[in-house]
N, C-alpha and C positions, 0 to 999 in steps of 0.2 A: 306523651313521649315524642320528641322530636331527632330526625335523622343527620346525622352529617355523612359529609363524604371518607369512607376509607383512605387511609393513604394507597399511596401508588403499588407500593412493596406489597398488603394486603392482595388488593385487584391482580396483581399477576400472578400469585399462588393459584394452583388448579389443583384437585384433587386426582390421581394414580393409582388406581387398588394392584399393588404389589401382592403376588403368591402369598409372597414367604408373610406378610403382615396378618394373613387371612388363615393360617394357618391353626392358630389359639394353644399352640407350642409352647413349651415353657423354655427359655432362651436359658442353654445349658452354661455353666459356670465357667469364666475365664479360665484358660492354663496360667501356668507359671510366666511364660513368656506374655502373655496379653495377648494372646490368638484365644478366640472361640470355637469352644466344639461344634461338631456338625451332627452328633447324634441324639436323640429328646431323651429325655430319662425314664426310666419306668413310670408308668402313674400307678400309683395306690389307690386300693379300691374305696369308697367315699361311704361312710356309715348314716342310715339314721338318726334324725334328732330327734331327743327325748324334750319336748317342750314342757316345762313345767309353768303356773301362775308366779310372778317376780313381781308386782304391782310394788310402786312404789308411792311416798306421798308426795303430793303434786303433779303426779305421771298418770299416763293414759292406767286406765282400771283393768284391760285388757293384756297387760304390758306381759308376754311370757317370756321366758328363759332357758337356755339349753346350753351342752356344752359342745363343741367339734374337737375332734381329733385330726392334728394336721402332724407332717413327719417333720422334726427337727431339721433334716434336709431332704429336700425332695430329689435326690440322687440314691437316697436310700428308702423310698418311700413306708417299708416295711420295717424301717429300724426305728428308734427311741421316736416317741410322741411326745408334744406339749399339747394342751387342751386349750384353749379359746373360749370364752364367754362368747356368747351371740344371743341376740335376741330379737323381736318379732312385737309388732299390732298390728294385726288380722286386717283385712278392711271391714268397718261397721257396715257397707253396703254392697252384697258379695254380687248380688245382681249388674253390680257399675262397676265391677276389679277389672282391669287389663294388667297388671302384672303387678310388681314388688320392687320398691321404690327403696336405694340401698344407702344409707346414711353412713359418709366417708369424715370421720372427725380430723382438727388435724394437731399439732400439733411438733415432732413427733411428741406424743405422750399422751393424746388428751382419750376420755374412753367412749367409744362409742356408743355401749348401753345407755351412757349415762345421758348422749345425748339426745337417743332417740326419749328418754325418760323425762327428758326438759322442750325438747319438743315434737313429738310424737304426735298429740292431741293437735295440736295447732296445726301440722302438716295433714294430719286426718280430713281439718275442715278447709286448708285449703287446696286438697284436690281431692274434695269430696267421695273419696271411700274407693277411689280408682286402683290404688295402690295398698298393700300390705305392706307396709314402715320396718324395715329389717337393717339392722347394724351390729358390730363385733368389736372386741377389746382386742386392739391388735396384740401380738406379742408382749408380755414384758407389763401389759399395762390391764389396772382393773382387777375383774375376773381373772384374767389369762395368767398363763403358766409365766411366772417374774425370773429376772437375772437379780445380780447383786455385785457393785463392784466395790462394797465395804467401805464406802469412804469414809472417814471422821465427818463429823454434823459442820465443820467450818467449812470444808471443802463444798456439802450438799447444800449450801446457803445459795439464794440466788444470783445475790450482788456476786456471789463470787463462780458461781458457773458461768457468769456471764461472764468474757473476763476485764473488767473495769480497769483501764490504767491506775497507777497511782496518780497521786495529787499534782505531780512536777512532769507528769508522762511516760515515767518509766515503767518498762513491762518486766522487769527481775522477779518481781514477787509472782505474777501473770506466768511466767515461764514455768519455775518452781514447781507453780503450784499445779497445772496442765501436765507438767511429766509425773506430776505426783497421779493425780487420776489415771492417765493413760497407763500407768505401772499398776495400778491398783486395778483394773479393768480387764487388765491380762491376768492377771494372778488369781482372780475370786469371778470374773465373769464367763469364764469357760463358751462352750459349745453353744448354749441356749443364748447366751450374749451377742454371741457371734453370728446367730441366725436373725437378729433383727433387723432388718433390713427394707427398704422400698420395694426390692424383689421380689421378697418373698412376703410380705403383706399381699402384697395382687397377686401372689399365687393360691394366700389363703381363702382372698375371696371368692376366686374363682372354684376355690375346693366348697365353699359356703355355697354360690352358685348351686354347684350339683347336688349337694346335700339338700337344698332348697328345689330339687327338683324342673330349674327354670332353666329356660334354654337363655333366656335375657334378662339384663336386667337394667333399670334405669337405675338414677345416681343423682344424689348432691352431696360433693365431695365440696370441706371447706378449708381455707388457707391451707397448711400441708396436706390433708386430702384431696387438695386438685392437682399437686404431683399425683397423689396416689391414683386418681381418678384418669388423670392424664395416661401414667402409664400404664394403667389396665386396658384403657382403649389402644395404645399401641398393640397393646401384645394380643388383647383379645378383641379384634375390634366386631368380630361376629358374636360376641355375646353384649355388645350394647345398645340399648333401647335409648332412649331420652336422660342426655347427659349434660349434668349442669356443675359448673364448675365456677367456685364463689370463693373470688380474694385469692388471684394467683399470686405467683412467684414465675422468674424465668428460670427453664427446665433446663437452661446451658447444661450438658452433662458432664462437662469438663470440668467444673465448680460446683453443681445442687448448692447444698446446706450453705458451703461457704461463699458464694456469691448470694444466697437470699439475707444473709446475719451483714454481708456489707453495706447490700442497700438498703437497711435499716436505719442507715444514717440519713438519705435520702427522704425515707418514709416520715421520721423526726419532724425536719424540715418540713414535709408541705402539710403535716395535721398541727403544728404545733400552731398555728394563726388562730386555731380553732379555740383553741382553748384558751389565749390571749384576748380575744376578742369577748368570749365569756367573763373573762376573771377581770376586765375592766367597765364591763356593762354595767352601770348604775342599780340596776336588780338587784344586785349581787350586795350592794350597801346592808342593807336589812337582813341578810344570811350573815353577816359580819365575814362576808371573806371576796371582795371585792379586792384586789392585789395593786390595783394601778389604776390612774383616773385615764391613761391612754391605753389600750391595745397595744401600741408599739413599744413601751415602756413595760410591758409584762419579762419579754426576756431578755434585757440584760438585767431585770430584777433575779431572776430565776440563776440567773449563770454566778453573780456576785452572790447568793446565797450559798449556792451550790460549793462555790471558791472558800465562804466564811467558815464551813464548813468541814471543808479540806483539814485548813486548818483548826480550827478547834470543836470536834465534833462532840453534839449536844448529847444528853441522858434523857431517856425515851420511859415510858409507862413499863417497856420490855427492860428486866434486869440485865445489864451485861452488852445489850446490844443499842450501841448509839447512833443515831442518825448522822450517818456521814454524808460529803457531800458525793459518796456513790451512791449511797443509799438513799436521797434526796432524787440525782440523775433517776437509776434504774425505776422507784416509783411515777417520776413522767413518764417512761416509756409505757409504762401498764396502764395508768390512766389515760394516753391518748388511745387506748382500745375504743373505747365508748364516751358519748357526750356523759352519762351516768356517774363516774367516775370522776368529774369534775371536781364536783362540790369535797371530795376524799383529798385530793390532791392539794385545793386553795388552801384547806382548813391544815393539811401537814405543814404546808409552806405558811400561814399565818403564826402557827402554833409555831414552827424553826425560828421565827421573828422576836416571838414574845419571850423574854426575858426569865420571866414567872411561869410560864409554861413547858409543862412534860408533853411533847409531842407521842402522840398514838402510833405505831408505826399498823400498815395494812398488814393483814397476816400474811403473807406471802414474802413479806420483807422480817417478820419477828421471828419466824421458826427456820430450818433448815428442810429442803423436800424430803421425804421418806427414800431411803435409797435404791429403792425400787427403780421408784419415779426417776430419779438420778441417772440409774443405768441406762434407761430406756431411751430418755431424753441424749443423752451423749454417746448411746450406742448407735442408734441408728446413722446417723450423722457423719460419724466417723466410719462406719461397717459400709455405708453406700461409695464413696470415691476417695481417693486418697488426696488432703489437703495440703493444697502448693504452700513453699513459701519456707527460710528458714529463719533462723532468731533475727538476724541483724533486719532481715526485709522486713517481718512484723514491725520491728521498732520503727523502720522509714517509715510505715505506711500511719503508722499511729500517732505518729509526729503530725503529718501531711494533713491524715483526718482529724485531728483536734481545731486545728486551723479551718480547715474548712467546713464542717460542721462539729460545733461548740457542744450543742446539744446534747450530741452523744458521745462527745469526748476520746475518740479513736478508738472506742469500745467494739463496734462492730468488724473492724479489719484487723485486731490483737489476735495474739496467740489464742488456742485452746489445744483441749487433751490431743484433737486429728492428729494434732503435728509431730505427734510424738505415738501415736495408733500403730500398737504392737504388731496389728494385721492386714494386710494389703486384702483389698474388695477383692472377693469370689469371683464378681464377675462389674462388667462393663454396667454403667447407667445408662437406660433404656435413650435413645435420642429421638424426642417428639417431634413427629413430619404431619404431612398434610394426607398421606395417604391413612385411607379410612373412609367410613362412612361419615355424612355433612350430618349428622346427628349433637352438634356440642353448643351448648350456651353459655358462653361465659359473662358474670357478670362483676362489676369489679369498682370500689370506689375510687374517685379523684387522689383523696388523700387519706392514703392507708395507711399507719405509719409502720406495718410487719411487713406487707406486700405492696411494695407502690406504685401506682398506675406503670413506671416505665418500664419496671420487668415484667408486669400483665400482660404487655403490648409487645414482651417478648415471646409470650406463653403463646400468645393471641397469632404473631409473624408463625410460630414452629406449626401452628394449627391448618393454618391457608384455609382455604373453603370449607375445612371440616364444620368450623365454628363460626359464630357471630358473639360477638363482644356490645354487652350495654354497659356502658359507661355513667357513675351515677356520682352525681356533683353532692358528692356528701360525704365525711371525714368519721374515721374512725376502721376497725377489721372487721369483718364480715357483713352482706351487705341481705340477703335474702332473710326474713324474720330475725333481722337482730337489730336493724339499725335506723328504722321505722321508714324507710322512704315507699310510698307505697306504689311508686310510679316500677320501680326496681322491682319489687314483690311482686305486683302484676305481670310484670316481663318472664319470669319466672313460672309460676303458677300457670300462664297460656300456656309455656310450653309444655310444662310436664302433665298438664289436661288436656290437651288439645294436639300438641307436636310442633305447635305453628310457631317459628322466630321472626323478627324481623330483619327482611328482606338482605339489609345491610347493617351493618353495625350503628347502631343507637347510643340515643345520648336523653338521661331522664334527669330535669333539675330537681335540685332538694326540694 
């Protein structure tokens, strides 16, 4: 692992321990006018958890289960409960435990049982029994007490949560279809909908915290969990140990969600080489999905497919649901997750080629999400800040972004449901500073294409000396046990065994 120099902006950040940041307050809910209260809410007393055995297969053998009781609002902490899934593996070596190491998924949407269930056993052996493995199904999601905002299965489709221009750039259908959700969300997602939020995720954890008995806790929060991570260390910075935070986003609190879904377009752009350089590699002959005999010929192959597409979209294995050329797009975006994914991806685009052939669509693109999943995913998002911008600017900016990245087709700066979000944010989005404990490690790939190195490096400026940033020359989202760099893994693993970062922000080749 070798070092570079921070920028300038970096080195002049110092760290300030502010009262008010030290406090571990829960920052009480905007008025009407956008002034914040100055009084802390009642806290509710924290129950016992009933651990039971949850082992699952493929999961740690130890893997237990419980439920928490948190207050729908923490303003009323004694009034209506939703319950929360949470779960736990013990440390195998209770002689070597220093605390309880908290698994932040991200998302919004993804569950966090599920992940310590997928990697549990593997974080076991790499910080050898130090820590007790403990993560929760946020609100809405998993186990946890669910909303529902009743959409029809067309609306809870990906391609179209996402919201894809049409073929010629128009957002008419996009608009529609966004005030149609947003109307649907208010009318069937009530109170429980309305409490999912960034805010009160970190407030649940810190209720799990106590329930847990711990005065600290460490963390590996990823993609949307390094908000969440992020701003649990704002609010609670005395309750965190060894904080590691993997595949940011920039914490602008003036934009979240809608400034991370813009630079998506960004993120496109610098993984998409990756996979070019794959699908033209000679290897790839004898898999029969070899795309182009140059790298640099993979995408405007991909775009004029894409365009063919447009117009005359092909019949899939799936009844009813044809491969468009958005449905073509939105499956690049999922395959530049991981190198893995590739070979999914050639063989959709070899198969859209072949005349004779029913192209397979990935399951994610054949069904529509459960509306669960729906709520959650488009509740939070909307429930944390209220989204700028009105009809005629979305069309400018998706004009502007087609042009300037092709890839994603001015998908990421189009309308969605926000715009039309029945409810203005409770309260303010936390603004991430430098003040705090130098306790954070963030580690982050070159080319992400969810989170891309230059709002990392936003996450990284808001941090100043709290953090150290390793930067890992390798493509794809999430970088700690998922994306095999072992230089990265190791940077990691030292510090949540040991506490030790390096000095200055680091730099590990693939």
């Amino acid at each position: 692992m070798t070092t570079y120099r921070r920028s300038a902006a970096f080195i002049a950040l110092s760290v300030t321990a502010a009262a008010t940041a030290l406090t571990g307050a829960v920052t009480p809910p905007a008025h009407a006018d956008g002034a914040v209260g100055t009084a802390a809410p009642p806290t509710a007393s924290v129950p016992a958890l009933d651990w039971q055995p949850c082992a699952k297969d493929g999961g740690p053998a130890a893997q237990e289960c419980a439920e928490l009781p948190v207050p729908l609002d923490y303003r009323r902490p004694d009034g209506p409960q939703l319950g929360l899934a949470v779960t736990r593996v013990r440390s195998d070596r209770p002689s070597a435990r220093r605390g309880t190491l908290l698994v932040i998924a991200g998302g919004p949407g993804s569950s966090g049982v599920q992940r310590v269930t997928q990697k549990g056993e593997r974080l076991q052996r790499e910080t050898a029994g130090q820590y007790d493995i403990v993560s929760l199904d946020p609100r809405g999601i998993g186990g946890s007490t669910k909303a529902s905002c009743g959409l029809d299965p067309q609306d809870r489709e990906l391609v179209n949560l996402r919201s894809w221009p049409a073929p010629d750039g128009s957002i008419t259908e996009n608009v529609q279809r966004s005030r149609r959700v947003a109307e649907a969300c208010a009318r069937n997602g009530g109170a429980r909908l309305r409490s999912f939020t960034t805010a009160n995720e970190v407030r649940d954890i810190d209720r799990f915290r106590q329930a847990l008995g711990e005065k600290k806790l460490s963390a590996w929060g990823s993609s949307y969990g390094t908000y969440v991570g992020a701003v649990y260390a704002q609010k609670y910075p005395q309750h965190t140990d060894r904080w590691v935070l993997d595949s940011s986003g920039d914490p602008d609190p003036s934009r979240v969600a809608q400034g991370w879904l813009a630079n998506m377009a960004v993120g496109a752009d610098d993984r998409f080489p990756d996979f070019a350089r794959w699908a033209a590699d000679p290897a790839r002959d004898a898999e029969g999905l070899r795309l182009a005999q140059r790298a640099e010929d993979v995408r405007p192959l991909i775009l004029a497919l894409a365009a063919r597409l447009d117009r005359e979209p092909k019949k899939t294995t799936t009844a009813g649901v044809p491969l468009t050329g958005n449905r073509l797009r939105q499956a690049l975006q999922n395959a530049l997750y991981s190198d893995g994914a590739f070979a999914q991806l050639a063989g959709l685009v070899q198969a859209a080629r072949d005349a004779s052939v029913k192209p397979v669509l990935p399951a994610e693109l054949a069904q529509p999400l459960p509306d669960p999943d729906a709520a959650v995913t488009i509740g939070v998002i909307c429930n944390d800040v209220s989204w700028s911008g009105t009809v005629p600017s979305y069309g400018r900016a998706v004009a502007a972004d087609r042009l300037k990245h092709p890839l994603t087709a001015g998908m990421p700066v189009n309308v969605t449901p926000c715009a039309f979000w029945q409810h203005a944010p409770v309260e303010r989005p936390a603004r991430i500073t430098d003040e705090g404990p130098s306790n954070i490690l963030m580690i982050q790939g070159l080319r992400d294409p969810a989170t891309p190195y230059a709002g990392a490096l936003k996450m990284r400026e808001a941090l100043g000396d709290r953090a150290r940033l390793v930067a890992v020359d390798h493509g794809g989202h999430g970088i700690y046990l998922g994306n095999g760099n072992a230089c990265g893994d190791r940077a990691v693993t030292t510090f949540l065994t040991t506490g030790a970062r390096p000095e200055q922000d680091t730099y590990c080749a693939d």
